[in-house]
N, C-alpha and C positions, 0 to 999 in steps of 0.2 A: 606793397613796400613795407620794410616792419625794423625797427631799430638793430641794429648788430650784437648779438648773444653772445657770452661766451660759449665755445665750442664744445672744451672738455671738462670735465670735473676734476676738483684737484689730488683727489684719490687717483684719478686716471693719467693728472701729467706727473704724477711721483712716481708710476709704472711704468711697464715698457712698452706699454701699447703705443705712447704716444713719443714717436722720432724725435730728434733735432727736427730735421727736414721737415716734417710734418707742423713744428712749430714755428720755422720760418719761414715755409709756404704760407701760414694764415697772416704773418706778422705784416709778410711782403705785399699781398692782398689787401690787408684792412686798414696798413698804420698809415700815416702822412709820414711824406718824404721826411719831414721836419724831427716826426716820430725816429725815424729808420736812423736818419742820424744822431742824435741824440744818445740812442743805444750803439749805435755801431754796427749796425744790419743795413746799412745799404751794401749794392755790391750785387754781384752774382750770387745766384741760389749756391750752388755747389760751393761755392767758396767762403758763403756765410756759416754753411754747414758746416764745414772742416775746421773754422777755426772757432766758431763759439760757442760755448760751456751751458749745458742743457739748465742747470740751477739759473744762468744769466738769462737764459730764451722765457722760463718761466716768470722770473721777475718781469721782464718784459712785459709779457702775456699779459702778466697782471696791471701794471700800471697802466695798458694800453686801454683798459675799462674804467679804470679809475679815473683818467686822465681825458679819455674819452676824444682823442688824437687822431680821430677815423681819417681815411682817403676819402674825399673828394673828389667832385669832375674836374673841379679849377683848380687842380692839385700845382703847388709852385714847385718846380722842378730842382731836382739835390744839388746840381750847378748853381744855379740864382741864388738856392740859399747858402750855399757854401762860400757865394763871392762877395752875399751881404754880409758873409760874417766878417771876409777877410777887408772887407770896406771899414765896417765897423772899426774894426780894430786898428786901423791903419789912420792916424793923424793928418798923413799925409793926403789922403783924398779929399778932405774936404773942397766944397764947388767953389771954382772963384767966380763964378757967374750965378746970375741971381736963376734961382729952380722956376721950371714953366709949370705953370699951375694945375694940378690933377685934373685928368678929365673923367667926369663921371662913367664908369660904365655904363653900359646900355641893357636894362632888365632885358633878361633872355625868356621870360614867362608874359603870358598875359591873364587876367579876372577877369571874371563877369560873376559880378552878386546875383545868386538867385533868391537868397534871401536876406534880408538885412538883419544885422547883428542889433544888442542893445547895449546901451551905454556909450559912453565917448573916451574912454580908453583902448587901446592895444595892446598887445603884447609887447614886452622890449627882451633884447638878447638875454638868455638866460633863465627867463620863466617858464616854468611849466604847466604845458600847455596838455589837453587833453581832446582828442581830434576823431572821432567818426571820417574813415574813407574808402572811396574805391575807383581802381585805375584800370586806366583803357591803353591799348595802342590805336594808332591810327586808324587801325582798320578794325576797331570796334570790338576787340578779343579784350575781355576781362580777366586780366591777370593775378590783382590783387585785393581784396576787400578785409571791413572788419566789421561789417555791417549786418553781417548776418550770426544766427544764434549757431551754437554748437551745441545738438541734444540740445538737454535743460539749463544749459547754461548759456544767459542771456549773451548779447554781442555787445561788447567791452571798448571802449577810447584804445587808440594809440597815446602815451604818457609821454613823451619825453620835454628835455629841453629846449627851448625854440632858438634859433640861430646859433649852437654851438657843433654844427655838422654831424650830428647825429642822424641827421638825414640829410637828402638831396637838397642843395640849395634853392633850388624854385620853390619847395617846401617850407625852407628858412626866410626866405625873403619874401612869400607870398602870404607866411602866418601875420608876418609882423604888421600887417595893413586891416588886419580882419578884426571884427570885435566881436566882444562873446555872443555865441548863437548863431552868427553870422556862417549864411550855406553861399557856396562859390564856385565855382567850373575854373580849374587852371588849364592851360595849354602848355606844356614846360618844352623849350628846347635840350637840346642832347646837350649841350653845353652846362647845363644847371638840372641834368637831369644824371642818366648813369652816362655819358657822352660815349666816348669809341669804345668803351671796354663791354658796354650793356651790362648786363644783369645776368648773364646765365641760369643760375639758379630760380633765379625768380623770373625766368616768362621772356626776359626781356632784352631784345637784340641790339647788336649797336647803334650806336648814330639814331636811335630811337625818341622820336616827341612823344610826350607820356600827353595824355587828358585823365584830369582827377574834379571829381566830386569831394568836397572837402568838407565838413563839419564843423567848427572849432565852438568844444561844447563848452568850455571853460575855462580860465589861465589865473594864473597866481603867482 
């Protein structure tokens, strides 16, 4: 599993190598619903094509890294946010009955420490965090690692941000419990893992519980 790149270089989306179509296929793939509206790219493929201006798709491109806006498995769907919008805005909804109190979700992942971290902090949303790992499917197929050297070049942390969906949520939710050094076994369900869509690219079929060996060498 490995954070999301950009695709093209910007020499190559100022060319003609790279479509409309080809940048709203990536957009429609990577961005959050939330993403897609905000720019004006939700909708059918063909018909995001025909009407938007390739200068607006790259703008896009770009703030979708900047922004860091990825798709999700518990992605909230372009209806829900569309009707939280029109709640918002609407005076008239307000509840006349007192709100029943959130209930907490139910973690879709489980730990087990194989080794224990030191210190008595944790990571909190935001920090970056610097992670040694490698994942399994169920039936024991090693799909992902960064644990091993390439040639003479030693094997390298995963870097990013911890809970801002830069990765799989079981990931985000299961850093934030870890302290530094601290080695762990997750079990992630599809739900907080890549859920119905899987992974194609990376190994990984749908509806797939991932098992990871986790690292977490250090955060700041």
């Amino acid at each position: 599993m490995s954070e999301i790149t950009p695709k093209w270089t910007a020499e190559e989306l100022a060319g003609e190598s790279v479509s409309k179509k080809d940048l709203v296929s990536f957009l429609h793939e990577t961005g959050s619903n939330a993403f897609l509206l905000a720019h004006k790219l939700n909708g059918k493929l063909a018909s995001v094509v025909k009407t938007a201006k390739k200068p607006a798709l790259i703008s896009a491109y770009k703030d979708l890294f900047e922004t860091k806006q990825f798709r999700s498995s518990d992605e909230v769907s372009a209806t829900e946010i569309k009707q939280e919008k029109a709640a918002a805005a609407d005076p008239s909804t307000e509840q006349s009955v007192e709100a029943e109190p959130a209930v907490a979700e139910a973690p879709k992942y489980t730990k087990r420490i194989i080794k224990k971290g030191t210190g008595l902090g944790c990571p909190s949303k935001g920090d970056r965090v610097s992670v040694f790992y490698s994942g399994w499917l169920e039936n024991g197929t090693l799909f992902d690692t960064n644990t091993k050297s390439k040639g003479r070049k030693p094997a390298s942390p995963l870097v990013f941000k911890v809970g801002t969906s830069t990765v799989i949520r079981g990931w985000d939710e299961a850093l934030l419990t870890m302290k530094k050094g601290e080695v762990a076994s997750l079990t992630i369900q599809p739900e907080w893992a890549y859920g119905q869509r899987g992974n194609e690219a990376g190994g990984i079929p749908p509806n797939a519980t991932l098992k990871f060996e986790v690292t977490l060498v250090q955060f700041d």
